[in-house]
N, CA, C and O atoms as a MOPAC input file, in Angstrom:
PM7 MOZYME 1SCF
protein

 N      5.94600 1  -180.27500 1  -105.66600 1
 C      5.40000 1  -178.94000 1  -105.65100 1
 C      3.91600 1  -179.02800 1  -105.27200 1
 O      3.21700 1  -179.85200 1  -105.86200 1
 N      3.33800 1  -178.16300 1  -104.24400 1
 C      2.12300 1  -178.24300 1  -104.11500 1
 C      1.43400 1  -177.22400 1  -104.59500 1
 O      1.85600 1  -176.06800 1  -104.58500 1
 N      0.11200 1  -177.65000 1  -105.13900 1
 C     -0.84800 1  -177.47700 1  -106.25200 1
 C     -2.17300 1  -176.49800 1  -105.24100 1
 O     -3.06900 1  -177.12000 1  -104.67000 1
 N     -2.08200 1  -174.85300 1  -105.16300 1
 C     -3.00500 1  -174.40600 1  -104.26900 1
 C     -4.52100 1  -173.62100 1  -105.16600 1
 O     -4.43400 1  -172.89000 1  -106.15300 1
 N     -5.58900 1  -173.96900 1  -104.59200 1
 C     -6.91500 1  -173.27000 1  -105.84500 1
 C     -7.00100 1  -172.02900 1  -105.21400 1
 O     -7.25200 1  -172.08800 1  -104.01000 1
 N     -6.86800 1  -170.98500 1  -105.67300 1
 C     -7.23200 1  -169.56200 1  -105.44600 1
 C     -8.59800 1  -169.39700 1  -106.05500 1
 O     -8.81000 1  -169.75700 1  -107.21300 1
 N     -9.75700 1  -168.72600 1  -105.10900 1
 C    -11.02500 1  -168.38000 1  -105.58900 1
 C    -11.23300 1  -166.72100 1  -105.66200 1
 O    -11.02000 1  -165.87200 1  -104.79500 1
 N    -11.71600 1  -166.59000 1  -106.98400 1
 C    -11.51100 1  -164.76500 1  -106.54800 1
 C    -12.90900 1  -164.54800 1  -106.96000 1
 O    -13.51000 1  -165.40000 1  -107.61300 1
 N    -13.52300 1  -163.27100 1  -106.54700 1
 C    -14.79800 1  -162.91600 1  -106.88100 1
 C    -14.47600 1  -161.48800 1  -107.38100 1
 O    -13.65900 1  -160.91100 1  -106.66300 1
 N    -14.87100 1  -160.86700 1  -108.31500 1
 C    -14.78800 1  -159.70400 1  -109.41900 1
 C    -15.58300 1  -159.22800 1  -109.51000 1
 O    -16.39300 1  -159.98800 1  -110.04200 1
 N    -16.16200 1  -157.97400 1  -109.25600 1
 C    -17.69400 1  -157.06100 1  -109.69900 1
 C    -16.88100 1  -155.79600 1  -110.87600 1
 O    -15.96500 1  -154.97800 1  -110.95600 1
 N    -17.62200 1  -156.19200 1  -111.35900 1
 C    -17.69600 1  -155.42000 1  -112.93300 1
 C    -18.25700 1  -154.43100 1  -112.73900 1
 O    -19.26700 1  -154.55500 1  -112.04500 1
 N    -17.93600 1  -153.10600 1  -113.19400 1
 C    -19.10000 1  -151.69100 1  -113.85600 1
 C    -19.17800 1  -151.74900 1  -115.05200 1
 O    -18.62200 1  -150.77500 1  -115.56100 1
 N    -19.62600 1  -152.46100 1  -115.80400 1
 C    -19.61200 1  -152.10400 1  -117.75400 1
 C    -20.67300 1  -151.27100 1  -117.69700 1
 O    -21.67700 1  -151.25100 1  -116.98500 1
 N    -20.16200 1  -150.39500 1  -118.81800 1
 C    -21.01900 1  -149.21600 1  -119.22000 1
 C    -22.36100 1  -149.43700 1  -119.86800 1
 O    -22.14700 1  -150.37100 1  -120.64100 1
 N    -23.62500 1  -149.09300 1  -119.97800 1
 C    -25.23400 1  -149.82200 1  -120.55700 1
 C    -24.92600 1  -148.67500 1  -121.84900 1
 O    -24.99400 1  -147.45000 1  -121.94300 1
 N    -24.63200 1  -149.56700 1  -122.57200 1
 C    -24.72500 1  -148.62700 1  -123.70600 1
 C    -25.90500 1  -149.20000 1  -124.53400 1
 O    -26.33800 1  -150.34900 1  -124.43600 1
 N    -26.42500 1  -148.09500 1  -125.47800 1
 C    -27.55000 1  -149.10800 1  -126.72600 1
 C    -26.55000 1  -150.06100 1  -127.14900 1
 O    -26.64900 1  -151.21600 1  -126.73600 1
 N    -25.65500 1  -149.75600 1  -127.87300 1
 C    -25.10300 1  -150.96700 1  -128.65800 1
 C    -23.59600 1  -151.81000 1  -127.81600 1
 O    -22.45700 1  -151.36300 1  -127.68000 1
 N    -24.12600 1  -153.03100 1  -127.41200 1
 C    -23.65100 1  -153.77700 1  -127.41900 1
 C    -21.84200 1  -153.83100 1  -127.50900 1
 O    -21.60400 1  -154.96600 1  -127.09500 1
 N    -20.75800 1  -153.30200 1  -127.77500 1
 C    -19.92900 1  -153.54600 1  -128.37000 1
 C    -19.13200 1  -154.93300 1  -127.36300 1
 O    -19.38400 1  -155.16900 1  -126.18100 1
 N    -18.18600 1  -155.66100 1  -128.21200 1
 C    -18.01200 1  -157.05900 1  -127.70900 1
 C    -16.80600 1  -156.62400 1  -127.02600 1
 O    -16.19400 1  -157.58600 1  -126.56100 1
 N    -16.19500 1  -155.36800 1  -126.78300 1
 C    -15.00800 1  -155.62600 1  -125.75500 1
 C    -15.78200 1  -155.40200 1  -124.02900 1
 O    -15.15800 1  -155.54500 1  -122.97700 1
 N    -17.29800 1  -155.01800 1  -124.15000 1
 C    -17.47200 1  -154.86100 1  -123.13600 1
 C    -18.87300 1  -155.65800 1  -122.24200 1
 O    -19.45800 1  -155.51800 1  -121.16700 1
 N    -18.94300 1  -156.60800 1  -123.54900 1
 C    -19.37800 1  -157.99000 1  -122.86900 1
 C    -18.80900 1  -158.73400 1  -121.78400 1
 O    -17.74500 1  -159.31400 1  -122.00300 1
 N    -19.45000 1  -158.83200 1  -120.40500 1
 C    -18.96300 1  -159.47900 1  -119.41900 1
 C    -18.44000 1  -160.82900 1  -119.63500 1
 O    -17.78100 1  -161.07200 1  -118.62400 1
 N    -18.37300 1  -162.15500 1  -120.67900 1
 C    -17.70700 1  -162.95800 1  -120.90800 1
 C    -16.26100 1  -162.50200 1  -121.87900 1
 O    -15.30200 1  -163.23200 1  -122.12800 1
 N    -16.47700 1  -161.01400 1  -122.33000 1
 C    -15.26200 1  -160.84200 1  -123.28900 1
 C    -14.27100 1  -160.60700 1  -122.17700 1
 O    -13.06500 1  -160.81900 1  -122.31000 1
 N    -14.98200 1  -160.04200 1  -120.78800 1
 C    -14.26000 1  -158.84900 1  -120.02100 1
 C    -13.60700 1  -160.33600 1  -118.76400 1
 O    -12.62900 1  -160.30400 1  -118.01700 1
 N    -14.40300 1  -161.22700 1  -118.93600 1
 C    -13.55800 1  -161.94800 1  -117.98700 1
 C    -12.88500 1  -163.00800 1  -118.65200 1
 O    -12.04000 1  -163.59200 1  -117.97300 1
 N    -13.09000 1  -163.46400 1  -120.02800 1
 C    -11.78200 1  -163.75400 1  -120.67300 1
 C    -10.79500 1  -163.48500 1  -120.73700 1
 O     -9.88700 1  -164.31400 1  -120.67400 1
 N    -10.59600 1  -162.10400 1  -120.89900 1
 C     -9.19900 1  -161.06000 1  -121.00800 1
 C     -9.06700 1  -161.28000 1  -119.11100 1
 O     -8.16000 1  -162.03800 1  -118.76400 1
 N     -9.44000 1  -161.00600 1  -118.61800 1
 C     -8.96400 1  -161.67200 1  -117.09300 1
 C     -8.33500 1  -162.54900 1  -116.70300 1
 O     -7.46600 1  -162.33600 1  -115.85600 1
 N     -8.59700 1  -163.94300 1  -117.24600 1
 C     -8.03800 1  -164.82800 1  -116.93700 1
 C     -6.70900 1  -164.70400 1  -117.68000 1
 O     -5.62300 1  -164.56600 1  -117.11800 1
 N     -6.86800 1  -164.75500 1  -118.76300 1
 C     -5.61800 1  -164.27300 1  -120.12700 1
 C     -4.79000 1  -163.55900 1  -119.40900 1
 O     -3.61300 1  -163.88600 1  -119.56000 1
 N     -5.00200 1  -162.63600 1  -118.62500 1
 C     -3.99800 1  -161.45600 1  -118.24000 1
 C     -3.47400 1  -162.10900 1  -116.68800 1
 O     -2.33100 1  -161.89700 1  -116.28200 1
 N     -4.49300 1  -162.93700 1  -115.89100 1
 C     -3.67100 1  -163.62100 1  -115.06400 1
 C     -2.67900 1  -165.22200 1  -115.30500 1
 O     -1.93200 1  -165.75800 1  -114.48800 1
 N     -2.91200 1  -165.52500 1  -116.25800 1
 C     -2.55200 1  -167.10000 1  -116.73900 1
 C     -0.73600 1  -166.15500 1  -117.19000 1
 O      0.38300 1  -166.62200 1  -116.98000 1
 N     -1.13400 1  -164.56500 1  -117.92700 1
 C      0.31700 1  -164.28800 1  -119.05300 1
 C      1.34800 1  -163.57800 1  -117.38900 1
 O      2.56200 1  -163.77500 1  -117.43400 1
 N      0.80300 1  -162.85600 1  -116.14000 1
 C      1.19300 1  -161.89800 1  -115.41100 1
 C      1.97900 1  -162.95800 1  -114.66700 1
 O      3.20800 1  -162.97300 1  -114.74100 1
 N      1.16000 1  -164.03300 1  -113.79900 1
 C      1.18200 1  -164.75100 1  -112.86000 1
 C      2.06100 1  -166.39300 1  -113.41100 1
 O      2.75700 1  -167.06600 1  -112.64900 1
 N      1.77900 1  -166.73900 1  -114.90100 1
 C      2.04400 1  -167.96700 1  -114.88100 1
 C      1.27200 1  -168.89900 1  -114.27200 1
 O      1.69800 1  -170.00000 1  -113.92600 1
 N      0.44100 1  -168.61700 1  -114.15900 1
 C     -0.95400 1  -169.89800 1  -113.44700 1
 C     -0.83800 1  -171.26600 1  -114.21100 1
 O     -0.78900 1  -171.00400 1  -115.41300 1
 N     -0.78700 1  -172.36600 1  -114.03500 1
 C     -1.41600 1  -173.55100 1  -114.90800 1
 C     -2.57700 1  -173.01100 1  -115.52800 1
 O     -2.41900 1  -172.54300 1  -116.65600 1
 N     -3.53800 1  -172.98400 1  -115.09700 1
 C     -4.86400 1  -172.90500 1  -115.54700 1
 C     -5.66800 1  -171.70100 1  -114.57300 1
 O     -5.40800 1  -171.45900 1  -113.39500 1
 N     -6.66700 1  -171.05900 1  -115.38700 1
 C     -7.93600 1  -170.38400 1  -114.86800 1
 C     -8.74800 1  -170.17100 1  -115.82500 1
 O     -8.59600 1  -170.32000 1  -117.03700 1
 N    -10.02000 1  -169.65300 1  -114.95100 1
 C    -11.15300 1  -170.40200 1  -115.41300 1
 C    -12.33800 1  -169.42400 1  -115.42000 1
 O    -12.09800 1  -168.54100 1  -114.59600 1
 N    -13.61900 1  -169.21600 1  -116.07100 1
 C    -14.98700 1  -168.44000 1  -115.78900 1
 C    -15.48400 1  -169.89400 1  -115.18900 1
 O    -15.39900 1  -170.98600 1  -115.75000 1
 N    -16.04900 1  -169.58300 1  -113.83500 1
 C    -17.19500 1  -170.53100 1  -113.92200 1
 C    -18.88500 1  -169.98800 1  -113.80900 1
 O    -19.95800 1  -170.58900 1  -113.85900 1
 N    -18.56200 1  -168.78100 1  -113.66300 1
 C    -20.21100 1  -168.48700 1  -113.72200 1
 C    -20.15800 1  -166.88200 1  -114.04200 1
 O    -19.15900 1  -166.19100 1  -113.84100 1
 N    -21.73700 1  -166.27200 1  -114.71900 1
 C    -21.32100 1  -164.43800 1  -114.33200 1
 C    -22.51000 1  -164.63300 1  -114.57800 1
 O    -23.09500 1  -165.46200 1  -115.27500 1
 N    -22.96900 1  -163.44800 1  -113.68000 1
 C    -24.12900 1  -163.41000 1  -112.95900 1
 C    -24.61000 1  -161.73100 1  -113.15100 1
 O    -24.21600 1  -160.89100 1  -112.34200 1
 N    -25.23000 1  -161.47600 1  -113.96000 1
 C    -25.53600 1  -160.11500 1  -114.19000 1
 C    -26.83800 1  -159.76000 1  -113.00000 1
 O    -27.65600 1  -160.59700 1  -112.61900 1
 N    -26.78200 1  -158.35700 1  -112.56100 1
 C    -27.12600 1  -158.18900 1  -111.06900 1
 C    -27.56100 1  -156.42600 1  -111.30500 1
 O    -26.59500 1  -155.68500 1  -111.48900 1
 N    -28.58900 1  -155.94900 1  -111.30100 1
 C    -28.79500 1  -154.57300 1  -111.10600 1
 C    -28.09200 1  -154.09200 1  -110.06600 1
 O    -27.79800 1  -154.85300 1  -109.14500 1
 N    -27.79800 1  -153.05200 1  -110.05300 1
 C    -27.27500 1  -151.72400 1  -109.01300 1
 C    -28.29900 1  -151.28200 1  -108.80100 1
 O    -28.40600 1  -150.29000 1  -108.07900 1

């Protein structure tokens, strides 16, 4: 069976709220990402390797 790396790039809108809440922390939000492609897809593995917060 051959073994292929898919690279994806994701831009986020999270909402600027005063407080913080942790479902909408960009490491909470691309945890549940991978989670939801590893449970949809059956992937071996995926991964965060970087997030990069960026003004609009």
């Amino acid at each position: 069976m051959a073994r292929t790396h898919v690279y994806l790039k994701v831009e986020l809108d999270l909402p600027d709220s005063g407080q913080a809440s942790d479902k909408e922390r960009p490491e909470r939000v691309a945890s549940e990402i991978c989670r939801l492609i590893g449970r949809v897809y059956g992937v071996r593995s995926a991964e965060v390797t970087s997030i990069m917060e960026r003004e609009s």
